[in-house]
SERO-4910 file (N, C-alpha, C, O; in steps of 0.05 Angstrom, whole numbers):
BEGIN
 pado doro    nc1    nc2    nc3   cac1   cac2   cac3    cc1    cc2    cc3    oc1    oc2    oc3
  Unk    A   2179   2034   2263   2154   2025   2277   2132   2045   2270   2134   2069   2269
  Unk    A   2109   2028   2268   2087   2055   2255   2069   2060   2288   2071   2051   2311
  Unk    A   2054   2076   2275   2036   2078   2298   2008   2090   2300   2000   2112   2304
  Unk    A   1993   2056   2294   1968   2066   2276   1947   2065   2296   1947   2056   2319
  Unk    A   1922   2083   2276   1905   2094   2288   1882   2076   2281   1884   2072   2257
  Unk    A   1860   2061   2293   1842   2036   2285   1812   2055   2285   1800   2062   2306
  Unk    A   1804   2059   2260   1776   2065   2254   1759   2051   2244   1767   2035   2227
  Unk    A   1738   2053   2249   1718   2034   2242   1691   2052   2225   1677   2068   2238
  Unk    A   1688   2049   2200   1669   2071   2195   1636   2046   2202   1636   2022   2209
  Unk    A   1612   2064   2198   1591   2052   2211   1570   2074   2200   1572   2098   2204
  Unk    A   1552   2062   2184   1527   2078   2174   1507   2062   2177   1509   2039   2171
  Unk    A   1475   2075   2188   1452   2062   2189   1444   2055   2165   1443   2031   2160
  Unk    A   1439   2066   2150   1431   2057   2114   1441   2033   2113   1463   2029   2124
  Unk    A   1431   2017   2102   1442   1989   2089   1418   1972   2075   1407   1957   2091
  Unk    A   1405   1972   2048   1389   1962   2034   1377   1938   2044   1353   1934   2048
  Unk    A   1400   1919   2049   1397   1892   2052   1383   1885   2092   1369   1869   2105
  Unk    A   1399   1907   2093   1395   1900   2126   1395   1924   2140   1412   1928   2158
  Unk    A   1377   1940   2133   1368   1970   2159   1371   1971   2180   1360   1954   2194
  Unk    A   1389   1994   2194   1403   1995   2217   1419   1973   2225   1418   1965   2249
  Unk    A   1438   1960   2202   1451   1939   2212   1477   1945   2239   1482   1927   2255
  Unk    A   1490   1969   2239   1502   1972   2257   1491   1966   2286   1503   1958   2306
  Unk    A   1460   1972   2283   1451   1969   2317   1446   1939   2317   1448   1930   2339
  Unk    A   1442   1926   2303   1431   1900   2313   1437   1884   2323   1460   1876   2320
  Unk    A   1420   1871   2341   1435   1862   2370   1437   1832   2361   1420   1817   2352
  Unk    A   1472   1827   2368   1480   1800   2378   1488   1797   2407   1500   1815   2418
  Unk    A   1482   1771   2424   1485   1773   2447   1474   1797   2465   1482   1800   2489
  Unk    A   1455   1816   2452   1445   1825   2477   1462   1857   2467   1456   1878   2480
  Unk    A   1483   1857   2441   1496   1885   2440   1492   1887   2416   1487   1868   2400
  Unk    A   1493   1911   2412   1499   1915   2377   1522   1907   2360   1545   1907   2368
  Unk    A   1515   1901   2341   1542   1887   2325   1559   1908   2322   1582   1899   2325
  Unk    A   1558   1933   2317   1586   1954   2322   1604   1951   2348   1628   1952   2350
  Unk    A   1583   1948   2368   1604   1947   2402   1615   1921   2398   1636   1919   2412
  Unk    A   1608   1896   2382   1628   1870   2375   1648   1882   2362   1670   1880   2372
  Unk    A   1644   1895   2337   1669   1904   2329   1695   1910   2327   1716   1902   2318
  Unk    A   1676   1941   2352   1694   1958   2369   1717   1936   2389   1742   1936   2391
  Unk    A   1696   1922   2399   1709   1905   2421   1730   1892   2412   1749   1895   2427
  Unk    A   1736   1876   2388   1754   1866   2378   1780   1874   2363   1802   1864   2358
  Unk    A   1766   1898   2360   1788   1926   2348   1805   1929   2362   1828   1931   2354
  Unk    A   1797   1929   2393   1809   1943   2415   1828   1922   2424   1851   1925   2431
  Unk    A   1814   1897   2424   1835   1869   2422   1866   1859   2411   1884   1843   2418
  Unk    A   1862   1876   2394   1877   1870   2375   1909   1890   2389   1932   1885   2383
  Unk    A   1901   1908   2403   1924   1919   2425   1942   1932   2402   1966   1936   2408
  Unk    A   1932   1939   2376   1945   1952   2350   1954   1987   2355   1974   1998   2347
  Unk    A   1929   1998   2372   1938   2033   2369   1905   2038   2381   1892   2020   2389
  Unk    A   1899   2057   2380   1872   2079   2390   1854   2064   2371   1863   2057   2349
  Unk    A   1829   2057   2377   1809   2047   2358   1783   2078   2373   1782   2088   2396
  Unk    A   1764   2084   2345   1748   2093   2347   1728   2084   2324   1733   2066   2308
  Unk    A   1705   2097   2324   1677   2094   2312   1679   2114   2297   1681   2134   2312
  Unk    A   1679   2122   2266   1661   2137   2254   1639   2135   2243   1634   2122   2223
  Unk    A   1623   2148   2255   1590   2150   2245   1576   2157   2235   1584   2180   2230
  Unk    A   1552   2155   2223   1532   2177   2209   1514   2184   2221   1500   2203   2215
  Unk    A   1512   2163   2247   1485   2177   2266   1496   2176   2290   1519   2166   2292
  Unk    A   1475   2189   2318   1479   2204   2341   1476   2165   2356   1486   2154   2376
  Unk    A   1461   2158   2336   1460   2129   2353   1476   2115   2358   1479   2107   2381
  Unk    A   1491   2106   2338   1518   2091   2336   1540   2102   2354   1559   2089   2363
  Unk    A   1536   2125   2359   1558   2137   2376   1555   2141   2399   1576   2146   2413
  Unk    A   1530   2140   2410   1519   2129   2425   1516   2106   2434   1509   2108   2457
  Unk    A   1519   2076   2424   1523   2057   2431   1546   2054   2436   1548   2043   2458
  Unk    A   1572   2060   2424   1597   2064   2435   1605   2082   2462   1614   2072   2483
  Unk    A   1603   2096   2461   1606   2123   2483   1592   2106   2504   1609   2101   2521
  Unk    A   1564   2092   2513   1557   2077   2530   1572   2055   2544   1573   2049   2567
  Unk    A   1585   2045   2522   1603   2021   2533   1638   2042   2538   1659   2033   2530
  Unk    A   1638   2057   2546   1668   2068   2545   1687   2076   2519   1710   2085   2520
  Unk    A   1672   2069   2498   1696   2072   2482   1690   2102   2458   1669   2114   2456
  Unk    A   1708   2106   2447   1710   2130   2424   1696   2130   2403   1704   2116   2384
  Unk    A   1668   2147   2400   1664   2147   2375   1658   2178   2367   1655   2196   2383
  Unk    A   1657   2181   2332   1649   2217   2333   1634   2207   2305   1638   2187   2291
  Unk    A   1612   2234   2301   1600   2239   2287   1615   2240   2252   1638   2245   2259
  Unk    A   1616   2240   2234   1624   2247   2215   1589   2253   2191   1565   2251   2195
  Unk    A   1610   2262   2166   1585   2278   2151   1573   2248   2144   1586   2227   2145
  Unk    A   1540   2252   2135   1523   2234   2129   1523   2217   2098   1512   2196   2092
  Unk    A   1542   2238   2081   1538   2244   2055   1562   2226   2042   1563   2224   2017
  Unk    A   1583   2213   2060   1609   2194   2042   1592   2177   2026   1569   2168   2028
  Unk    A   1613   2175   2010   1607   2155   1990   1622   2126   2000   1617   2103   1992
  Unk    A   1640   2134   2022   1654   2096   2018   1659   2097   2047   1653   2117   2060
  Unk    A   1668   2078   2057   1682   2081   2089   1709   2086   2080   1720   2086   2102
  Unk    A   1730   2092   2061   1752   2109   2072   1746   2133   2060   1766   2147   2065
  Unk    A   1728   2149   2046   1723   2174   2056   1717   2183   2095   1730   2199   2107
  Unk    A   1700   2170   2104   1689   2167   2127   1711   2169   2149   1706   2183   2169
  Unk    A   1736   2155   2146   1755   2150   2153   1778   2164   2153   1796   2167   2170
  Unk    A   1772   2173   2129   1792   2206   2128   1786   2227   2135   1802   2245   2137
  Unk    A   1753   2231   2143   1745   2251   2159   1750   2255   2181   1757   2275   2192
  Unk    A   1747   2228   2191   1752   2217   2219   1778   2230   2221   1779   2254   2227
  Unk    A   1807   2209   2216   1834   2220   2220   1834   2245   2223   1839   2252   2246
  Unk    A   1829   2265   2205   1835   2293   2205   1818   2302   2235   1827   2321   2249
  Unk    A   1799   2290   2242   1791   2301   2266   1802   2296   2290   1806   2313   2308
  Unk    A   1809   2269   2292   1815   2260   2311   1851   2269   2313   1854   2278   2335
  Unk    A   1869   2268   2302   1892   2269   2293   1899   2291   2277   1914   2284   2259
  Unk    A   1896   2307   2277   1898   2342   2259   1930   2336   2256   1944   2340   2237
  Unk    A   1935   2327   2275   1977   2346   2275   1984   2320   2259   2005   2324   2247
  Unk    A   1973   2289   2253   1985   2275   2241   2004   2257   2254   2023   2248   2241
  Unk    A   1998   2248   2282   2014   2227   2296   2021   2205   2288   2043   2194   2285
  Unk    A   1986   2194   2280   1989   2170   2277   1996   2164   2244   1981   2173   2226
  Unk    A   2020   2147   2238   2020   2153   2207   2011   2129   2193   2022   2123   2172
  Unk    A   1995   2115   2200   1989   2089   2195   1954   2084   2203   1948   2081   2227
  Unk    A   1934   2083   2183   1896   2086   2191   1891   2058   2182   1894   2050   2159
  Unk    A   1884   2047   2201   1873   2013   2197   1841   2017   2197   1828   2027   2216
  Unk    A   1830   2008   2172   1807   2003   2169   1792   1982   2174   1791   1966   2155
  Unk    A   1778   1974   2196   1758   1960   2190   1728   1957   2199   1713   1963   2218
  Unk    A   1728   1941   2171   1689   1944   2170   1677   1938   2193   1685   1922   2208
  Unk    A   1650   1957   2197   1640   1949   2220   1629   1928   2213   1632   1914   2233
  Unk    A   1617   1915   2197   1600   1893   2193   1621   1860   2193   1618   1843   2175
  Unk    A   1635   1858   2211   1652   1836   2224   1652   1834   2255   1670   1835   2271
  Unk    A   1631   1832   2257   1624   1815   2282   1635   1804   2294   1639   1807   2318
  Unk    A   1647   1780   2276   1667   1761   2285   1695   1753   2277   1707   1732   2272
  Unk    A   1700   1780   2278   1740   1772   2257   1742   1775   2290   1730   1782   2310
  Unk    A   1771   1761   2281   1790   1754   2312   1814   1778   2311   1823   1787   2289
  Unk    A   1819   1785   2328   1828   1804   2332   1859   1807   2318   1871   1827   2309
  Unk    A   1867   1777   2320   1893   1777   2308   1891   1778   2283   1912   1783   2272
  Unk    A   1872   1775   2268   1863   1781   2240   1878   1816   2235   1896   1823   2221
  Unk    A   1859   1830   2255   1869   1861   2242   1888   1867   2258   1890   1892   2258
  Unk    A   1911   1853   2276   1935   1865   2276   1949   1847   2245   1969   1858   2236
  Unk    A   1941   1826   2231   1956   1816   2212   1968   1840   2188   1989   1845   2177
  Unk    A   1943   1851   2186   1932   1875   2168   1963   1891   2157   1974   1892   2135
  Unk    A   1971   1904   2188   1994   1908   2184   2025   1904   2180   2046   1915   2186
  Unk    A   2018   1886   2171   2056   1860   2174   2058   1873   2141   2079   1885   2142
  Unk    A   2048   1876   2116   2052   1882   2102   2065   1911   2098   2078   1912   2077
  Unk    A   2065   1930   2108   2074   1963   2117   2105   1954   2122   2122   1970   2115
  Unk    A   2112   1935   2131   2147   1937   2137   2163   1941   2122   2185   1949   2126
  Unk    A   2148   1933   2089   2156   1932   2067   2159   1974   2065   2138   1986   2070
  Unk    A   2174   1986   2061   2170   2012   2056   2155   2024   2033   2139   2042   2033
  Unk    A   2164   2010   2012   2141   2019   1985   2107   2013   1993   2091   2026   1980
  Unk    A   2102   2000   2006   2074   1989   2010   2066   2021   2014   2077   2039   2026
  Unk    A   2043   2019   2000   2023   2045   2007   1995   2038   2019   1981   2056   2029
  Unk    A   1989   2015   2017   1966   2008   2032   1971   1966   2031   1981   1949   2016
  Unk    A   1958   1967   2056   1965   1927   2059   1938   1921   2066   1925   1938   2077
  Unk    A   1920   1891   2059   1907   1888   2065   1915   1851   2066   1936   1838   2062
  Unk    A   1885   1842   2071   1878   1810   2079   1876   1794   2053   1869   1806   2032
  Unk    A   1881   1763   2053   1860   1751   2046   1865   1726   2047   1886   1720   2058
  Unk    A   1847   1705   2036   1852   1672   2041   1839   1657   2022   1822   1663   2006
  Unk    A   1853   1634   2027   1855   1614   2001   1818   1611   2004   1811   1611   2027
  Unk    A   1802   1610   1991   1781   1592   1978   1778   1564   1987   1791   1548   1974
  Unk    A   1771   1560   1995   1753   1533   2003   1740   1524   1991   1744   1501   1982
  Unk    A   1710   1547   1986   1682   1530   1984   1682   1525   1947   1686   1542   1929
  Unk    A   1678   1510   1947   1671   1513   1911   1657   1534   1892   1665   1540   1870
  Unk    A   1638   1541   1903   1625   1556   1904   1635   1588   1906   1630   1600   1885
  Unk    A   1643   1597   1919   1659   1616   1928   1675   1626   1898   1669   1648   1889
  Unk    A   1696   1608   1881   1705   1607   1866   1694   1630   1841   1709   1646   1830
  Unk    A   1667   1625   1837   1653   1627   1823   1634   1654   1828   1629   1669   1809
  Unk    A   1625   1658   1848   1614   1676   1862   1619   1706   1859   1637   1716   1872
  Unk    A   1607   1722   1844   1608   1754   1836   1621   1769   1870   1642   1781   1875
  Unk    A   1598   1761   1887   1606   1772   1904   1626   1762   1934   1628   1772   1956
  Unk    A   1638   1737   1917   1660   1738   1927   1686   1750   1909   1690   1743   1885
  Unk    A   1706   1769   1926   1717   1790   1907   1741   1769   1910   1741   1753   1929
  Unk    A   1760   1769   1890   1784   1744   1889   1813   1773   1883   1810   1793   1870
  Unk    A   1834   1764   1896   1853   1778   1898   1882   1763   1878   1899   1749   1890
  Unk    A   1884   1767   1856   1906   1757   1838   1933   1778   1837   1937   1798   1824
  Unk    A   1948   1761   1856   1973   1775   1868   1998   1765   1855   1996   1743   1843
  Unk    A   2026   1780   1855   2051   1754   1860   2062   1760   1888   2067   1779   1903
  Unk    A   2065   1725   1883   2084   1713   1917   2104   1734   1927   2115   1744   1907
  Unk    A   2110   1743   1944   2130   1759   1948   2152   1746   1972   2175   1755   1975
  Unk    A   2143   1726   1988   2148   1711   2007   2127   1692   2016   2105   1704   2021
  Unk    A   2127   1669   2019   2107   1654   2034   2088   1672   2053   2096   1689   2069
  Unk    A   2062   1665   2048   2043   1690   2064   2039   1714   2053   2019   1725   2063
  Unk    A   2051   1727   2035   2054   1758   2031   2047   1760   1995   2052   1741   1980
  Unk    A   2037   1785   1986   2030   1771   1954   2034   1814   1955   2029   1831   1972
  Unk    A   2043   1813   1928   2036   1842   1920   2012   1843   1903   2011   1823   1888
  Unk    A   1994   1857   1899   1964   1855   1894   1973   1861   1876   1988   1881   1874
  Unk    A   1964   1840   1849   1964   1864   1813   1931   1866   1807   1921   1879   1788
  Unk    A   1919   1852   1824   1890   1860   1814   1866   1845   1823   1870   1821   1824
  Unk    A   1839   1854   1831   1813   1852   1842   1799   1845   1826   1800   1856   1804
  Unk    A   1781   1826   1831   1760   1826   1802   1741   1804   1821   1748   1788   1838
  Unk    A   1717   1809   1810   1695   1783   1817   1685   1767   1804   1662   1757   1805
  Unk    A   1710   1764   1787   1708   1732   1767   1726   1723   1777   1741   1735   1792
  Unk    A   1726   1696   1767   1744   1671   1775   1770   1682   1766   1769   1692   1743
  Unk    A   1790   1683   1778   1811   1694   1775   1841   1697   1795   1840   1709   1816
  Unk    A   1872   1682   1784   1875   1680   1748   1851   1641   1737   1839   1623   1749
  Unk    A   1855   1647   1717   1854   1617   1706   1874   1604   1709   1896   1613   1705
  Unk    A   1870   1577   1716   1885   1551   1714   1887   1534   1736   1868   1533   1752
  Unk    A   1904   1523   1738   1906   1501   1754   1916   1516   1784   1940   1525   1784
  Unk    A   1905   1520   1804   1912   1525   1837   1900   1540   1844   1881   1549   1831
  Unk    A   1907   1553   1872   1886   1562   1888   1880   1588   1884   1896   1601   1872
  Unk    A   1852   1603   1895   1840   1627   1889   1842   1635   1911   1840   1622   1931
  Unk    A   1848   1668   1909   1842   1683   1941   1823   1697   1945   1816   1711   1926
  Unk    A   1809   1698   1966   1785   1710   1976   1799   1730   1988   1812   1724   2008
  Unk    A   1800   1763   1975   1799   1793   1980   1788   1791   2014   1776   1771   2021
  Unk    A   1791   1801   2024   1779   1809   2057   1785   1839   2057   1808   1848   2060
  Unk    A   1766   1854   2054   1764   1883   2057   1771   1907   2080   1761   1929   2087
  Unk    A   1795   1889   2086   1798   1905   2115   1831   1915   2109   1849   1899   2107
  Unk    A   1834   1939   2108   1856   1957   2098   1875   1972   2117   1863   1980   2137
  Unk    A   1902   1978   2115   1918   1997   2136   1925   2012   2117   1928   2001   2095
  Unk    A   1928   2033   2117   1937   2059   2104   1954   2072   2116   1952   2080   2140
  Unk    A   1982   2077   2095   1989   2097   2097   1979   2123   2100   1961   2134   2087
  Unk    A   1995   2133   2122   1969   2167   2122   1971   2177   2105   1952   2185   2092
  Unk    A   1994   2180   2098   1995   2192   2060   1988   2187   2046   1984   2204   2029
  Unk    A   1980   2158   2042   1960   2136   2023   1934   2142   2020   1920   2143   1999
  Unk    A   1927   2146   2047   1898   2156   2047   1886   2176   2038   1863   2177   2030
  Unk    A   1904   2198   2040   1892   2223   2045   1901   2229   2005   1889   2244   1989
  Unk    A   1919   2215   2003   1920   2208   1965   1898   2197   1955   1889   2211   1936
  Unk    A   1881   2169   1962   1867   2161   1952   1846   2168   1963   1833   2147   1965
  Unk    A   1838   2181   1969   1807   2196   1976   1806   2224   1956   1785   2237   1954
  Unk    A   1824   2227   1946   1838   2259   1933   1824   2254   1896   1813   2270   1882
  Unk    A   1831   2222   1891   1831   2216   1878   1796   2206   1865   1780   2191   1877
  Unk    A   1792   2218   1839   1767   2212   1830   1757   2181   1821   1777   2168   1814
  Unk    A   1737   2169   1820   1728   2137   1812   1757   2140   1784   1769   2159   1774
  Unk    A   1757   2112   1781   1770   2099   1768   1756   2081   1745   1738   2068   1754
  Unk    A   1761   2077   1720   1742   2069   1696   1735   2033   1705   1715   2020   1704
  Unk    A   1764   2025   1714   1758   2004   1730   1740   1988   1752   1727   1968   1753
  Unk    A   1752   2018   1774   1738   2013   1794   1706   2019   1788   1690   2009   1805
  Unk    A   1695   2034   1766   1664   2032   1768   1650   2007   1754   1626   1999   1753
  Unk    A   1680   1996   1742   1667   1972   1722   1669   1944   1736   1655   1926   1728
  Unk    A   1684   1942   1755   1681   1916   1779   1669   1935   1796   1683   1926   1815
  Unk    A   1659   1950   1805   1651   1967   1835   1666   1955   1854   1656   1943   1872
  Unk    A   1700   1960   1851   1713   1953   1873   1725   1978   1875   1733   1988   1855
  Unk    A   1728   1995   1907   1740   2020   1901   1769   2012   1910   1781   2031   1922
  Unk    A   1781   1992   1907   1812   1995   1913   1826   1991   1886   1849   1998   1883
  Unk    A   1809   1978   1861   1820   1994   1847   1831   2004   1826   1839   1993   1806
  Unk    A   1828   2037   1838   1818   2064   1842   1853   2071   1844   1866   2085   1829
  Unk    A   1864   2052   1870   1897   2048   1883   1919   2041   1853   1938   2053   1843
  Unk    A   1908   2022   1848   1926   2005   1826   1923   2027   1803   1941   2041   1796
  Unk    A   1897   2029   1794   1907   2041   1770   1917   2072   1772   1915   2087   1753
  Unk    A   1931   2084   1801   1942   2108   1801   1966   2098   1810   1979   2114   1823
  Unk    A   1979   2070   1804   1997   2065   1817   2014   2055   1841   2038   2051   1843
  Unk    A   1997   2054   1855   2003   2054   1887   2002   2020   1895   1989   2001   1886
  Unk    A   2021   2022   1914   2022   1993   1907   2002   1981   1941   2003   1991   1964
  Unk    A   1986   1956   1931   1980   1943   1955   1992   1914   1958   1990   1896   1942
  Unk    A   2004   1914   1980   2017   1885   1985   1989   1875   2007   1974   1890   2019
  Unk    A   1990   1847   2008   1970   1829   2030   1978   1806   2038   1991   1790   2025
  Unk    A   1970   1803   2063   1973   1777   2081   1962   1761   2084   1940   1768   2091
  Unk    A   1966   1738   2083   1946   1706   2080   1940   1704   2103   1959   1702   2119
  Unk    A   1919   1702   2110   1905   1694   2138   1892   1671   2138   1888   1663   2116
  Unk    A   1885   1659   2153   1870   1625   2159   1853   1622   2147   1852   1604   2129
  Unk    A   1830   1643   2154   1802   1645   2139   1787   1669   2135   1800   1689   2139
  Unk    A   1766   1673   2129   1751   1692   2120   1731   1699   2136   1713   1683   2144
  Unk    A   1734   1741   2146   1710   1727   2175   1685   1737   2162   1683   1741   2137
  Unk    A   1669   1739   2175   1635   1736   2166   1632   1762   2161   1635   1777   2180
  Unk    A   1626   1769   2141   1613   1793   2135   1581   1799   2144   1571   1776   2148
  Unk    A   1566   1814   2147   1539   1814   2159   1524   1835   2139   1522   1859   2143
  Unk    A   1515   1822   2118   1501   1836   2104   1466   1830   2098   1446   1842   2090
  Unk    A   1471   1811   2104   1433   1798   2099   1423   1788   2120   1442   1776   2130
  Unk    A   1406   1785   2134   1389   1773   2161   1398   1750   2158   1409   1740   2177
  Unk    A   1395   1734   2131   1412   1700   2145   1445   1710   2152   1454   1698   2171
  Unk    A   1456   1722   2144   1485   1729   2153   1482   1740   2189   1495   1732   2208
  Unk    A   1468   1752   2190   1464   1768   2217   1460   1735   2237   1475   1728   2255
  Unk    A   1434   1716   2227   1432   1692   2243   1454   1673   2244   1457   1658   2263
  Unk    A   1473   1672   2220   1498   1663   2222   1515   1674   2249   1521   1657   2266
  Unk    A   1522   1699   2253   1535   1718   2267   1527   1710   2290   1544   1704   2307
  Unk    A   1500   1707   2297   1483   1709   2324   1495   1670   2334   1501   1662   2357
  Unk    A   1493   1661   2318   1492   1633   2322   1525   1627   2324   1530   1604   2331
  Unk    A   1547   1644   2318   1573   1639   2329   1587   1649   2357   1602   1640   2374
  Unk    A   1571   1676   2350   1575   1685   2375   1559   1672   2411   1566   1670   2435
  Unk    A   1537   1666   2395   1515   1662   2429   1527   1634   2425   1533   1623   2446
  Unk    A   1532   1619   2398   1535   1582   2416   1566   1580   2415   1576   1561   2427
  Unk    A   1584   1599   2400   1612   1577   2395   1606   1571   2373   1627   1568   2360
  Unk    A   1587   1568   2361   1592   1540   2340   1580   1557   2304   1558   1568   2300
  Unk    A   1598   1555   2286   1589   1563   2264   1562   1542   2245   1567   1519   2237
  Unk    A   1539   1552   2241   1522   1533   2237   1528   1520   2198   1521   1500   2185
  Unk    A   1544   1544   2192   1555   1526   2167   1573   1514   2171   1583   1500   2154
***
């Protein structure tokens, strides 16, 4: 049995959407949705790592754990490995579930799914993802597609990331969902580890994992939750949360 630790990294910078962590759905900031769902998920300790006094601040207001970390990461599992080492020095928890703050609306059983792949003992890191739907999607740079083999109904060992259509042929495509559990040893390996010729040539940093070997297995989940990167994404978010109702 593992016994993981739920971090959430969270930075004000964001090109597309400035200070997206504070922005208010229902009246809260989309990090305290997050948080809130993190905590749902009844997985292990959830906290906030941050880059500002604000974000940690909006957490710490509502009751829950957040801490400062340096301003200067490059990714959220650097951020995340700062975090662990602070929060966890002696190494309890041996299992760091990552997820993005910018999911507003994943369901909670989403990121306990995260970890069903870890039972496997070789797994060094497990993550999400789901079949494709939209047509569109298919095709889409910045939808990232996950080309795995079956390992059991539901379960796929990852051989590779890319944001082309991918494999070719006849059946279905998987939509990547960026939300990760780590081995603590996994982590504290792949943060150790420098960019990858790969990973700078898709700008995907997982991988960074594959081509040092490490294996990622993933779990098929229903659907894909909303990422919040652009103001129509944020009015998406606002419009599931305040009505129920997804307006796509």
């Amino acid at each position: 049995m593992s016994d993981p630790l739920v971090l959430i990294p969270a930075r004000l910078a964001a090109t597309r959407l400035p200070d997206k962590p504070l922005a208010l759905i229902a009246g809260e900031p989309m990090i305290v949705h997050v948080w809130r769902r993190a905590v749902a998920a009844g997985i292990g300790p959830v906290a906030v790592a941050a880059d500002s006094p604000a974000i940690v601040a909006a957490i710490a207001e509502r009751g829950g754990r957040a801490l400062l970390t340096r301003p200067d990461h490059a990714s959220g599992s650097d951020r995340i490995s700062e975090a662990a080492e602070a929060l966890d020095p002696e190494g309890r928890h041996d299992v760091v579930v990552n997820v993005q703050g910018d999911l507003p609306t994943i369901e909670p059983e989403t990121i306990a799914a995260s970890l069903l792949p870890l039972a496997e003992p070789a797994v060094d890191i497990a993550t999400l993802a789901a079949v494709i739907t939209r047509e569109e999607e298919r095709t889409a740079p910045s939808v990232v597609k996950l080309v795995g083999s079956e390992i059991r109904p539901g379960r796929l060992r990852a051989l590779y990331f890319t944001r082309a259509s991918a494999p070719w042929g006849e059946g279905p495509l998987l939509h990547h969902i960026g939300l990760y559990a780590y081995r603590r040893r996994a982590l504290a390996r792949f943060v150790a580890l420098p960019p990858s010729a790969l990973e700078r040539r898709e700008k995907l940093e997982q991988l960074r994992a594959l081509e040092a070997g490490m294996r990622i297995d993933a779990a098929i989940v229903g659907a894909v939750p909303l990422g919040v990167d652009t103001p129509a994404d944020l009015a998406r978010a606002r419009a599931i949360i305040e009505t129920g109702r997804d307006p796509e």
